[in-house]
C-alpha positions in Angstrom: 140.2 123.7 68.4 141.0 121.6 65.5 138.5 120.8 62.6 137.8 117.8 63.9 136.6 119.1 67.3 134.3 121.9 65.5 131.2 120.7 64.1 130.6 120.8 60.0 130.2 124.0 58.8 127.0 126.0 57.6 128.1 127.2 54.4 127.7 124.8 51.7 130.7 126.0 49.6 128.9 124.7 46.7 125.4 126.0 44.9 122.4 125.2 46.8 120.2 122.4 44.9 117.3 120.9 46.0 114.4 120.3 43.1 116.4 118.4 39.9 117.5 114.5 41.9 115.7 111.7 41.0 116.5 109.8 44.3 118.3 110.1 47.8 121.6 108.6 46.3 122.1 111.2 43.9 121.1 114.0 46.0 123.7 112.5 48.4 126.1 112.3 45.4 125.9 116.2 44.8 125.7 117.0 48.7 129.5 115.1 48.8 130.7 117.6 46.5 130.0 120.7 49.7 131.4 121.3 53.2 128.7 120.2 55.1 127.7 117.3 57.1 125.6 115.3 60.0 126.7 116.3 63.6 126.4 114.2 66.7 125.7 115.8 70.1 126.1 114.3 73.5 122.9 114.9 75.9 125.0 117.7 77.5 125.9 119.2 74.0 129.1 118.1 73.1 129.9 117.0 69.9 130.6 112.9 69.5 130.8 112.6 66.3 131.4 114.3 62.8 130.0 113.5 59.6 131.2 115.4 56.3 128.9 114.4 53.7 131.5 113.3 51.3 132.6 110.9 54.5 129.1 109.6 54.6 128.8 108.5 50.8 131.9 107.1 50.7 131.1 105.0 53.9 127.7 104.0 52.5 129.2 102.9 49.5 131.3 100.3 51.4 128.2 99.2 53.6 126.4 98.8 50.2 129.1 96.5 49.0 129.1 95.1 52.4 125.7 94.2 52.2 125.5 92.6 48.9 128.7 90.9 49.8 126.8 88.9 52.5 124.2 88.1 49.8 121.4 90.2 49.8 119.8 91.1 46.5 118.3 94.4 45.2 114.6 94.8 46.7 115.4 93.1 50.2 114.5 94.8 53.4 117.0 96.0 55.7 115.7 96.8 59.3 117.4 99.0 61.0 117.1 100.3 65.0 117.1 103.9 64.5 119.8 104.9 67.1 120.6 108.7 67.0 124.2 108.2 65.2 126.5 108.1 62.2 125.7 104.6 61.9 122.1 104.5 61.1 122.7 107.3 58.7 125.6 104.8 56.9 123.5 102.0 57.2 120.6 104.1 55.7 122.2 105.4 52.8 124.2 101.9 52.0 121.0 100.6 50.9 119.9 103.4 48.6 123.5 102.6 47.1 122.9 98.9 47.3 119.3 98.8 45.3 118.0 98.0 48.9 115.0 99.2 50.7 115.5 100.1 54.4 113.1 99.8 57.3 113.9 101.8 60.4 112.6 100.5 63.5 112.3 102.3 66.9 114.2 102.2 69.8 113.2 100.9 72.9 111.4 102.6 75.5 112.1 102.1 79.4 108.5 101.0 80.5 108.1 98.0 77.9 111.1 95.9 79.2 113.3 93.9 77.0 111.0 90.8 76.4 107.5 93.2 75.1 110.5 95.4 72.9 111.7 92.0 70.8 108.0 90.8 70.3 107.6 94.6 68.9 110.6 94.7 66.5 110.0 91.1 65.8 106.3 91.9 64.5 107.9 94.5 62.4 110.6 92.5 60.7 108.1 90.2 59.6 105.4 92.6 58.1 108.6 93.9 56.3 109.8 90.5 55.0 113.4 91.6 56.0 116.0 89.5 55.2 118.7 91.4 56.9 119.0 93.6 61.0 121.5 95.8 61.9 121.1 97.5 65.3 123.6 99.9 67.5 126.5 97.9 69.4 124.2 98.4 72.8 121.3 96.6 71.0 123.5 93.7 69.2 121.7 90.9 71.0 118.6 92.2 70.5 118.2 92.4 67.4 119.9 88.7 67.1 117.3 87.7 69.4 114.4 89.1 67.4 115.3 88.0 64.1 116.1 84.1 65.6 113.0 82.9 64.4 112.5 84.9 60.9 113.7 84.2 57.6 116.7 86.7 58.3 120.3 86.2 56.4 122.1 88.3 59.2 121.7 90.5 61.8 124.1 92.5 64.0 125.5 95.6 63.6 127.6 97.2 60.8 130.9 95.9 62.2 129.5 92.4 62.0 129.4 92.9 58.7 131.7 90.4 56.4 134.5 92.2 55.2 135.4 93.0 51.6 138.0 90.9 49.6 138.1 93.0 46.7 135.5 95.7 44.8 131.3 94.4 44.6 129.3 96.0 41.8 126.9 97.5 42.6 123.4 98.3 40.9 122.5 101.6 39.2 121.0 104.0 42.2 117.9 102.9 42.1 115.1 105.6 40.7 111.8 103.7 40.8 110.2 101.2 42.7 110.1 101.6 47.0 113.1 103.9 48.7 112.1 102.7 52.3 109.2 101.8 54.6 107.9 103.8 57.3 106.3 101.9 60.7 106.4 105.4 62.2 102.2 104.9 62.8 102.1 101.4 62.9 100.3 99.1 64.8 102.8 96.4 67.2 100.1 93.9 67.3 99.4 94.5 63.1 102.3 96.6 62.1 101.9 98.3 58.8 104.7 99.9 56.5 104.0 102.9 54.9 105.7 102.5 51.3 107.6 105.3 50.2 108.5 105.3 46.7 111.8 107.4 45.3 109.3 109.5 43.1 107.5 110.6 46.2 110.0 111.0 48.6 112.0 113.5 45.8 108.5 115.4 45.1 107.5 115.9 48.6 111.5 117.1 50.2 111.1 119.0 46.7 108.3 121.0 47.9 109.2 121.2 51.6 112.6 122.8 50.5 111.3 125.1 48.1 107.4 126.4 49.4 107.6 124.6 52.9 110.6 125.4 54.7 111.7 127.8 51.4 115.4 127.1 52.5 117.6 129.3 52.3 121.8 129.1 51.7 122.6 130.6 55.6 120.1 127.5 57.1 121.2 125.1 59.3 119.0 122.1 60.8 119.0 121.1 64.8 117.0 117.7 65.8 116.1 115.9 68.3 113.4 113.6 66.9 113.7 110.1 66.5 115.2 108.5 63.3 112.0 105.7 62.8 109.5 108.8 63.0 108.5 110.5 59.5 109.0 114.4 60.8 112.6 113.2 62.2 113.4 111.2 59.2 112.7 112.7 56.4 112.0 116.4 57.2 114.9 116.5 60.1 117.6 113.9 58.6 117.2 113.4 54.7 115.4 116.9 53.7 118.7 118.7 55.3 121.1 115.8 53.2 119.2 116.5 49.9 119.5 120.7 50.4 123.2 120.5 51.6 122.3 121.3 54.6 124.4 121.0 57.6 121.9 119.3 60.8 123.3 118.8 64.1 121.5 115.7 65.9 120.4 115.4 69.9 119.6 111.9 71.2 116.1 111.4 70.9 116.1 109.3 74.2 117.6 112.1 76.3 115.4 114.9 75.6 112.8 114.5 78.1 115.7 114.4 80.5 117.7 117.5 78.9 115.1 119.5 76.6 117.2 122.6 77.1 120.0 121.0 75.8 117.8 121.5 72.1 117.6 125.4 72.5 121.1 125.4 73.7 122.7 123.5 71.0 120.4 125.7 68.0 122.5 128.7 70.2 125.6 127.6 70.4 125.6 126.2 66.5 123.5 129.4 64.3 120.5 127.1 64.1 117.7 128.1 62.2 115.5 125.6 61.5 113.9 123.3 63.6 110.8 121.0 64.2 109.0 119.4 67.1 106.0 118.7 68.5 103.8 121.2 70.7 105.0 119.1 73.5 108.7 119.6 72.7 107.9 123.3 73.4 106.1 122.7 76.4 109.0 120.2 78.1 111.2 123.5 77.9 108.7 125.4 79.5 108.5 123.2 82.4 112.3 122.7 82.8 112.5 126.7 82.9 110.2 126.5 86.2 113.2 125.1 87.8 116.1 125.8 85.8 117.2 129.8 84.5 118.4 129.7 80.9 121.9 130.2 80.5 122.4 134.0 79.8 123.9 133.5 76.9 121.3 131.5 75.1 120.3 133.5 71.6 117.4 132.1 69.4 117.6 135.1 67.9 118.6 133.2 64.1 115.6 130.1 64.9 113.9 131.7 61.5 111.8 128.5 61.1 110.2 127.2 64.5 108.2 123.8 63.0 105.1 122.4 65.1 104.4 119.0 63.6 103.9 115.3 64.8 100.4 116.2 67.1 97.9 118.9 67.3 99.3 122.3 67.5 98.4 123.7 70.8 98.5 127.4 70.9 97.7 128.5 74.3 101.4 126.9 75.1 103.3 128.1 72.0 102.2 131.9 73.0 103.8 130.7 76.4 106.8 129.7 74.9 107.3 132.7 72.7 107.0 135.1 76.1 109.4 133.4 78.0 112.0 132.8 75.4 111.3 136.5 74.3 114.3 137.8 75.9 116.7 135.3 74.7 116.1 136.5 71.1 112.9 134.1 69.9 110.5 135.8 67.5 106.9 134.5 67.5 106.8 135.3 64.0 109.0 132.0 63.6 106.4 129.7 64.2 105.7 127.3 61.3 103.0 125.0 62.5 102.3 122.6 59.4 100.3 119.2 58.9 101.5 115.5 57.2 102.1 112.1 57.8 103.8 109.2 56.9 101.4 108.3 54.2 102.2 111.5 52.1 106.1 111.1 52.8 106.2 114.1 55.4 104.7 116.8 54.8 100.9 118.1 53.4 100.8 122.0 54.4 102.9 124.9 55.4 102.2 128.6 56.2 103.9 131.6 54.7 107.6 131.6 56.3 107.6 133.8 59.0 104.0 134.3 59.4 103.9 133.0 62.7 100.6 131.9 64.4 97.3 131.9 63.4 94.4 130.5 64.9 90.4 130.3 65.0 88.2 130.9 68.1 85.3 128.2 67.2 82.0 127.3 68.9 82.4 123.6 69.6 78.8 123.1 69.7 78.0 124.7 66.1 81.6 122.3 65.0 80.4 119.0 66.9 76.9 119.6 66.0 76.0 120.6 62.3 80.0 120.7 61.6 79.9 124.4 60.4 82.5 127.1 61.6 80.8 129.5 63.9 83.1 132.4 65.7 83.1 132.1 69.5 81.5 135.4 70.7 82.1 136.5 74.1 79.3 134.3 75.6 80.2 131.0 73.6 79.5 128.2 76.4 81.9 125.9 74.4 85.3 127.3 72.9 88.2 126.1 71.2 91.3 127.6 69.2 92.5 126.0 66.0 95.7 126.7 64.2 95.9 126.9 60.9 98.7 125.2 59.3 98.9 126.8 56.1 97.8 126.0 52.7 98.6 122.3 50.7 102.1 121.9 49.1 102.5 122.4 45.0 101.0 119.8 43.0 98.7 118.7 45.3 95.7 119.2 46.2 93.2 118.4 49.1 89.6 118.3 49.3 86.8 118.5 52.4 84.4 115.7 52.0 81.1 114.9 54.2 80.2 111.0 55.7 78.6 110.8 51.7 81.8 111.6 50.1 80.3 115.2 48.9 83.2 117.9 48.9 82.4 120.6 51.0 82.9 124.3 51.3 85.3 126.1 53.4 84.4 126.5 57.1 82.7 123.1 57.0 84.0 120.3 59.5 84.5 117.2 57.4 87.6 114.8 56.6 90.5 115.4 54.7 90.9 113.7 51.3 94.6 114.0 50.0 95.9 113.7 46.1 99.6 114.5 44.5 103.0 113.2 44.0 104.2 112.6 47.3 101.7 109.9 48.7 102.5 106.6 49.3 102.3 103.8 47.0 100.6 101.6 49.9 101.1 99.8 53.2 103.3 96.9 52.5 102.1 93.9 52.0 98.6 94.8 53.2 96.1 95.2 50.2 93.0 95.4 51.7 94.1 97.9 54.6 95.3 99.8 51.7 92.0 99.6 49.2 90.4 100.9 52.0 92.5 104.3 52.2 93.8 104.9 48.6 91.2 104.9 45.9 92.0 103.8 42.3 91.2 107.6 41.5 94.2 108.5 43.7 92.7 109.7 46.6 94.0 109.1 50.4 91.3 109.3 52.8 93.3 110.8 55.2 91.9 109.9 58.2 91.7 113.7 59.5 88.9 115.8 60.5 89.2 119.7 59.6 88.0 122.7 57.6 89.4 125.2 55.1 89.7 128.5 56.1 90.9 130.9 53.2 92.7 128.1 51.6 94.6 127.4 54.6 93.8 123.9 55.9 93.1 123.8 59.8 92.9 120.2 61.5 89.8 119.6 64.3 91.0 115.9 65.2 91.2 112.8 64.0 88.6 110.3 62.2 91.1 107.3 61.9 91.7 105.0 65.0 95.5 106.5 65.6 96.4 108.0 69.4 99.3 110.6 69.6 100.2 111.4 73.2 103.1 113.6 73.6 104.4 112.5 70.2 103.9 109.4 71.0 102.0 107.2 68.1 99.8 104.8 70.0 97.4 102.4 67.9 94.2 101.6 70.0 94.2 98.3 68.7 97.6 97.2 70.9 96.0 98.9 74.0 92.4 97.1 73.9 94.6 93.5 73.1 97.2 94.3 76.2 93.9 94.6 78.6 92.0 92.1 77.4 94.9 90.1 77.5 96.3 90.5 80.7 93.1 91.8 82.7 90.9 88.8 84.2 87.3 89.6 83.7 87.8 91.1 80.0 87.8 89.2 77.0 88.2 89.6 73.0 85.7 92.9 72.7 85.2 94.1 75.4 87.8 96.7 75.8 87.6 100.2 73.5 90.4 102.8 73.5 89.6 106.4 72.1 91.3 109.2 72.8 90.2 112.9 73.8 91.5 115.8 72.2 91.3 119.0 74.8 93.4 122.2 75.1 96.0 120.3 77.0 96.4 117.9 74.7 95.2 114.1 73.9 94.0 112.3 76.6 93.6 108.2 76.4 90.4 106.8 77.8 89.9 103.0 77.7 86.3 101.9 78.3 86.0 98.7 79.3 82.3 96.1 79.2 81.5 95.4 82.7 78.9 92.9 84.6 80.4 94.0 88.1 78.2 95.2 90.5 80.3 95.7 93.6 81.9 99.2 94.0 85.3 98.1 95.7 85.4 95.1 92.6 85.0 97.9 89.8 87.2 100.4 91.3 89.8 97.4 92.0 89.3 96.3 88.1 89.4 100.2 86.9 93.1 100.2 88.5 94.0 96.8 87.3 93.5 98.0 84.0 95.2 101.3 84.2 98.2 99.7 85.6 98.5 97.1 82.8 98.4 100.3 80.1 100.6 102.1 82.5 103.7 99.1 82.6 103.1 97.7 78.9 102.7 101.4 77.4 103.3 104.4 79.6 100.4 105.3 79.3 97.9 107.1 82.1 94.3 107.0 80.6 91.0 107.3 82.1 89.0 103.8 82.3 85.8 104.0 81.7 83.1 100.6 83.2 80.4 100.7 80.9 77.2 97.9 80.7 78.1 94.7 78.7 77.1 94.6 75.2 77.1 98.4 75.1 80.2 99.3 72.8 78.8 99.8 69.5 79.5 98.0 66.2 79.4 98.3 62.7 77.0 96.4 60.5 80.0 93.8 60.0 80.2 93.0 64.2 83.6 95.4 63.8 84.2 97.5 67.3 83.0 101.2 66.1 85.7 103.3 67.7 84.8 106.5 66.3 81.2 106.1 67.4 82.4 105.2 70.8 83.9 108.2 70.8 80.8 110.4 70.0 78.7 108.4 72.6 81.3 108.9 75.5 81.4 112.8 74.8 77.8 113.0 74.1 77.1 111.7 78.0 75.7 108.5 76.6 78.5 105.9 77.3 78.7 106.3 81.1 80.8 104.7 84.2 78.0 103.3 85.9 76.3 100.2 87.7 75.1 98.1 84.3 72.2 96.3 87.0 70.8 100.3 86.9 71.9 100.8 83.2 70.7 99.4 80.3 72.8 99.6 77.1 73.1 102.7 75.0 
């Protein structure tokens, strides 16, 4: 095989840097200088495309010149659709060159059809204040479509582009201010973007590539997350880019399809780290139940085995481990760790090849006075947490009770965040940020958890968000789609929480009901999960409850995490509101 047909290599042929850049352009600028590059993979494996990183910055430099060509000035928001190739990587980096801040956007999904996908991207644009789209060739009128009735000076793809007539200057790298925005958790209905400045993005792919991930010069990255999420961004895509790193790249959209295509290509290619989800795991699991591993399969280098994006799930991780035993996986590999999009990436990591750990709590003790009791052999209610390791350099994180007191270790109370790497705020939404990041620097995380010997070990979630199967899902766009498009419900009366168990999150939608009739409220219960199901794929559990029962906050606001605690309390029932009374 030529070079060409041979992916990029491992070895950097340069020294390894990762701690002394003050932004993605100049870590780019130093990672041109070594052998390595971004690979493309088909959804069978084979390699599409090739992307040295001294190709890539010269490329973005020409997009940048491109861009500014067309008119756009330093500051404006670029969306782009975050398609799994070279181009949204040259698109990317063309606006770090340019003094322009890039938005990726996700890609669309099969059960939301064309028309719910625009008004989606469309929402985001806006909340961004682009001025510019690019999407992938397949998405071309798409994107034109969506950005038809914003404030957009162009939108197509990078070949639409005008050309140049001679060299643009361009502006000094820039160093301060916002590198990109992040919709990874955002809301469709009220999309937010996460604003991550250059400062923050260095410290925090800083600290993942020296404590986190502790790279090492024989590391090579192999992904299969999406490009608009934070773990596939920035700890997948840029963290490899500003360590040297070579990282070979699986289309997101085909892995349900294909998952051992993952294991497969980290084989084939000496991969040693990579990250997904506990249900990234699991989807191999379930593909081996039908399909034998190729023989030659060896996971045998897979040093750093990342669980991130959702709870960690041990019960199928210990699964995984066992069956892919004999092709050379070591349990030790496991790296579970805890972030979000708000602190860049990443918040926590375990010792490198420490593997697994996890708690065996009384749920009753945890759900009731919120302190950390061992399950004994009689326990009536059980549950293992993992814990993900202790908080990055620099940073620091604190246990806090509903009256803002810190707390001890082994008591349950929500996670309070401070250090270089967070945010500097959801873009152009003040108050939705005043209400997360204090003026003393602190992000109320949103998470519930204890400390347990330092290490931090996550119990749930306070905030609002959903994550189901790596999917982020705000409640907000699933109460509006029912109420929307159900007869019978209107502004209110719809409440979506979701249930953490050992088999993951599970969505449950209760809904306030006057209907009496059994055949009505069974006929309404599957309206309304077939709505969810064709605007979201999403099954969920609807819940009837009596009108006027959902509670509220002393402002009239829905009070989703005390729905929540009323539902699993037995209190917030499916049942006949003429026998019921409110709760």
């Amino acid at each position: 095989m030529t070079e060409i047909d041979q992916p990029t290599p491992t070895a950097r042929g340069v020294p390894y840097r990762a701690v002394d850049f003050r932004c993605f352009a100049e870590a780019l600028d130093y990672a041109a200088e070594a052998e390595t590059g971004a690979n493309f993979f088909s959804s069978r494996g084979a390699l599409v495309e090739r992307l040295p990183y001294r190709q890539l910055r010269a490329e973005a430099l020409e997009v940048a010149q491109r861009l500014i060509a067309a008119g756009l000035q330093t500051g404006d928001r670029v969306a782009i659709l975050a398609e799994s190739d070279g181009d949204f990587l040259r698109a990317f980096a063309g606006c770090q060159y340019g003094g322009l801040i890039p938005v990726p956007l996700p890609l669309p999904v099969a059960f939301r059809g064309r028309a719910g996908y625009i008004d989606q991207i469309r929402r985001m644009m806006a909340a961004a204040g682009a001025t510019a789209a690019l999407a992938p060739r397949a998405l071309r009128d798409w994107i034109v479509e969506a950005a038809a009735t914003l404030p957009v000076r162009l939108a197509g793809t990078l070949a639409d582009l005008p050309p140049l007539h001679g060299p643009v200057s361009l502006p000094r790298p820039g160093t301060d201010g916002i590198a990109y925005l992040q919709f990874s958790s955002g809301s469709t209905r009220f999309p937010m973007g996460v604003a991550v400045t250059h400062d923050a993005f260095i410290a925090n792919t800083a600290a993942i590539a020296r404590h986190g991930m502790a790279v090492r010069p024989e590391d090579r990255c192999t992904s299969w997350l999406p490009f608009y999420h934070d773990l596939g961004l920035v700890g997948c895509l840029l963290t490899p880019i500003v360590t040297q790193m070579s990282v070979d790249i699986l289309p997101t959209q085909d892995f349900v399809r294909r998952p051992l295509t993952w294991l497969s290509t980290l084989s084939a290619h000496g991969g040693t780290v990579s990250f997904a989800p506990t249900f990234g795991y699991e989807l191999c699991l379930r593909r081996t139940r039908r399909t034998t591993p190729p023989e030659d399969l060896d996971l045998s280098r897979w040093r750093a085995a990342g669980i991130g994006g959702d709870m960690v799930r041990p019960g199928v991780l210990a699964e995984f481990a066992a069956r892919f035993a004999p092709f050379g996986f070591s349990a030790s590999a496991f790296l579970p760790c805890y972030g979000m999009a708000e602190v860049t990436v990443a918040i926590s990591f375990p010792e490198p090849g420490a593997g697994l750990r996890a708690d065996r709590i009384d749920l009753d003790a945890l759900e009731g006075p919120g302190t950390v009791v061992p399950a004994g052999p009689d326990t009536a209610r059980a549950r293992r947490f993992v814990h993900c390791g202790k908080v990055l350099p620099g940073h620091a994180l604190e246990v806090r009770d509903a009256a803002g007191n810190r707390l001890p270790e082994r008591r349950l109370g929500r996670f309070f965040l401070r250090g270089p790497s967070l945010m500097q705020g959801y873009f152009g939404r003040p108050e939705e940020t005043a209400a997360v990041l204090g003026p003393d620097g602190w992000l109320d995380t949103g998470d519930l958890g204890y400390l347990c010997d330092g290490a931090v070990v996550v119990t749930g979630r306070a905030k609002d968000l959903i994550i189901v199967n790596g999917r982020n899902l705000w409640p907000q766009d699933l109460e509006w789609s029912a109420e929307r498009e159900v007869a019978g419900l209107q502004t209110g009366d719809a409440a979506a929480v979701s249930v953490d168990t050992e088999a993951g999150e599970t969505v449950v939608l209760l809904a306030q009901c006057r209907l009496t009739d059994p055949a009505a409220r069974a006929a309404l219960r599957a309206e309304i999960a077939g709505v969810l199901s064709a605007l979201h794929g999403v099954d969920c559990t609807v819940v009837l409850v009596p009108h006027n029962s959902l509670p509220r906050t002393s402002s009239g606001k829905l009070s989703r995490a005390r729905t929540r605690q009323l539902y699993l309390g037995g209190r917030l029932r499916d049942e006949d509101p003429a026998t019921a009374g409110a709760s």
